[in-house]
C-alpha positions in Angstrom: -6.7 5.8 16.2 -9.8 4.8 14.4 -10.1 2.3 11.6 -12.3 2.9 8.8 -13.6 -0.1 6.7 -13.6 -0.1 2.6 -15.1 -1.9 0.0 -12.3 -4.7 0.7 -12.1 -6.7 3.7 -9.2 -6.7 6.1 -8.0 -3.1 3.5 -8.8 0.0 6.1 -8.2 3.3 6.7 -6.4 4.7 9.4 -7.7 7.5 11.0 -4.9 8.9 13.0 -5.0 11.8 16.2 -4.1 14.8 14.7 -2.4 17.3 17.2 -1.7 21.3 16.1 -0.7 23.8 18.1 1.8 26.8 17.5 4.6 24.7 17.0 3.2 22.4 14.3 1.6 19.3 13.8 2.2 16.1 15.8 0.8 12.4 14.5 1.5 8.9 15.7 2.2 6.9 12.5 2.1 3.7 13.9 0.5 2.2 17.7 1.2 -1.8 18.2 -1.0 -1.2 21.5 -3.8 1.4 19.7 -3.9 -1.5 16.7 -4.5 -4.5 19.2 -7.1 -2.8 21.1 -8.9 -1.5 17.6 -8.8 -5.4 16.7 -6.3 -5.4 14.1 -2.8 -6.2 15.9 0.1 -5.4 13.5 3.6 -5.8 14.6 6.6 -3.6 12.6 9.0 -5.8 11.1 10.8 -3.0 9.0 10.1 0.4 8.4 10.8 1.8 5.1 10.4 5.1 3.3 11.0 6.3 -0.1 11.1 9.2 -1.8 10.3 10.4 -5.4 11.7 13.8 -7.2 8.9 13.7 -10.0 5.4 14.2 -10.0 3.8 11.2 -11.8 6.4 8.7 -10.4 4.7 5.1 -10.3 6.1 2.4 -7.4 4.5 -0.9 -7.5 2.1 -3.2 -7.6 4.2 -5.2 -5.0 3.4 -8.2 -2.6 5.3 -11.4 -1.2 4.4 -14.8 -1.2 4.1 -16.8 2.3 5.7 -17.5 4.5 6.9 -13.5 3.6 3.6 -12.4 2.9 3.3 -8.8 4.6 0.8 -6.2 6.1 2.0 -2.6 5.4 0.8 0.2 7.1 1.3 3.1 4.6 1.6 6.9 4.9 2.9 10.0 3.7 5.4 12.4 4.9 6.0 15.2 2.5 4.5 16.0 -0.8 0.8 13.7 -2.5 0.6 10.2 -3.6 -2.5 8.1 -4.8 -2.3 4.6 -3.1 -3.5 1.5 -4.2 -4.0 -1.4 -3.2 -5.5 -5.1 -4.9 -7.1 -7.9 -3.3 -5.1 -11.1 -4.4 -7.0 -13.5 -1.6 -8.0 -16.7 -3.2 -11.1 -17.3 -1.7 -11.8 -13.1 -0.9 -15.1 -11.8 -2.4 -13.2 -9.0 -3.4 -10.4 -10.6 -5.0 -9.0 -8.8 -8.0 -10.1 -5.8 -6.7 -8.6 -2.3 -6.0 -9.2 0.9 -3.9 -7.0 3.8 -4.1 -7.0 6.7 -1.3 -5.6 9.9 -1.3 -2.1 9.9 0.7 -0.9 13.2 2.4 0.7 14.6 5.5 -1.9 17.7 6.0 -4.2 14.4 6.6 -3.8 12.1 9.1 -4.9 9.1 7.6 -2.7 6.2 6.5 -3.8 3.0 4.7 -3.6 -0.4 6.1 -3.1 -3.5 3.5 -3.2 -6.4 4.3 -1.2 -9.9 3.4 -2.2 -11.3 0.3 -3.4 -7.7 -1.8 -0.8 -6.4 -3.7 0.4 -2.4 -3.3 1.4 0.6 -5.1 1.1 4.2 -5.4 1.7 6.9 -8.0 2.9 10.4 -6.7 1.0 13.9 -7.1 3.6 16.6 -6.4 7.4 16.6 -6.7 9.2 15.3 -4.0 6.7 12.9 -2.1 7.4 10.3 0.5 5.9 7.5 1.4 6.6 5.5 4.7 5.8 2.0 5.1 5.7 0.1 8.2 6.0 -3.4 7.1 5.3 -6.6 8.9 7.8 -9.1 7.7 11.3 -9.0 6.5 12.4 -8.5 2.9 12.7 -11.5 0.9 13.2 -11.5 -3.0 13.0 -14.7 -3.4 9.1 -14.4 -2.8 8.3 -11.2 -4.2 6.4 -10.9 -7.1 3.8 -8.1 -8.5 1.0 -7.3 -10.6 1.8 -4.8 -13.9 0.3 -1.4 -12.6 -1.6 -1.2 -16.5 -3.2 -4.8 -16.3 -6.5 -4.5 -18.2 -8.4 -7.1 -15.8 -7.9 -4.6 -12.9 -8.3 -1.5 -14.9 -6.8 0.6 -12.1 -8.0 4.5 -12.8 -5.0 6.4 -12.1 -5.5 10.1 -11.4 -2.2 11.2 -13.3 -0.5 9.4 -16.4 3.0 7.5 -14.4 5.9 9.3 -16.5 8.5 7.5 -14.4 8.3 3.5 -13.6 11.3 1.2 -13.4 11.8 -1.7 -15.4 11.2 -4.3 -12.8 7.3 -3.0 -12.5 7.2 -2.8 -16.5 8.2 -6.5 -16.6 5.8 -8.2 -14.2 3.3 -10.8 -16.1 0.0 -9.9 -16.5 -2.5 -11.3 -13.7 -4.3 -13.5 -15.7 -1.0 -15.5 -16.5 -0.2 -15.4 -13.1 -3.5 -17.0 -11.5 -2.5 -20.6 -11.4 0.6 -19.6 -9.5 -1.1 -16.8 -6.9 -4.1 -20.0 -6.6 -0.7 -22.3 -5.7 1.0 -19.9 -3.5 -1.6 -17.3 -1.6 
């Protein structure tokens, strides 16, 4: 397992051991021991997956508030997906920020976000999953999220979304929320 830096600091790429023989593929999706030893120990709270029947579905942009915030190691499992995520960090040089990666099982790469940047991902092909190894429990009361559309981000989506639910078409625009992400993150 090798970690590859971005543009965002603490926001890295996994690089994952890829094993093929006649039988198929083999990759280790998530390493507690592999993560510690790399310098980023991450422990798995939950893991989650979730998958979408249309091409062009949109999930997100997602993130808790402490004492829920979360790291998410991300991946996918069947299918393409685009994954994003923004730095939120108060006092982050990046913050407001995005980088997007390319999500698929033929590579084994998976994304690691960290607390405090908010997540999402748009799919490519019909019938994608995406698997999330989360680091803290679930806790509504502390989620929140960033519209996926927000023109201070100006995310570049590869595909127009052609499903998103109504939660992620409500969420306030950033700029309204700054005074409560400066409060809370």
């Amino acid at each position: 397992m090798e970690l590859e830096e971005t543009p965002i600091k603490g926001l890295f790429i996994i690089h994952r051991n890829f094993v093929s023989d006649s039988r198929g593929v083999f990759s280790r999706l998530f390493a507690e021991d592999e993560l510690e030893l790399i310098g980023r120990p991450t422990r798995a709270v939950h893991v989650n997956t979730s998958t979408s029947p249309q091409a062009a579905t949109l999930r997100g942009l997602h993130f808790q508030y402490p004492p829920y915030s979360e790291t998410k190691i991300v991946s996918c499992t069947s299918g393409k997906l685009w994954d994003v995520a923004v730095d939120l960090r108060q006092n982050s040089p990046t913050r407001f920020q995005w980088h997007g990666i390319m999500l698929s099982p033929g590579e084994p790469t998976s994304f690691l976000i960290p607390e405090g940047c908010a997540h999402g991902f748009i799919t490519l092909e019909p019938h994608s999953t995406i698997l999330y190894i989360v680091s803290n429990t679930y806790a509504p009361s502390h989620e929140s999220g960033v519209r996926f559309d927000d023109t201070m981000l100006s995310i570049d989506w590869p595909v127009a979304p052609n499903l998103i639910s109504d939660k992620d078409r409500r969420w306030p625009s950033l700029q309204s929320q700054i005074p409560e992400i400066n409060r809370k993150l």
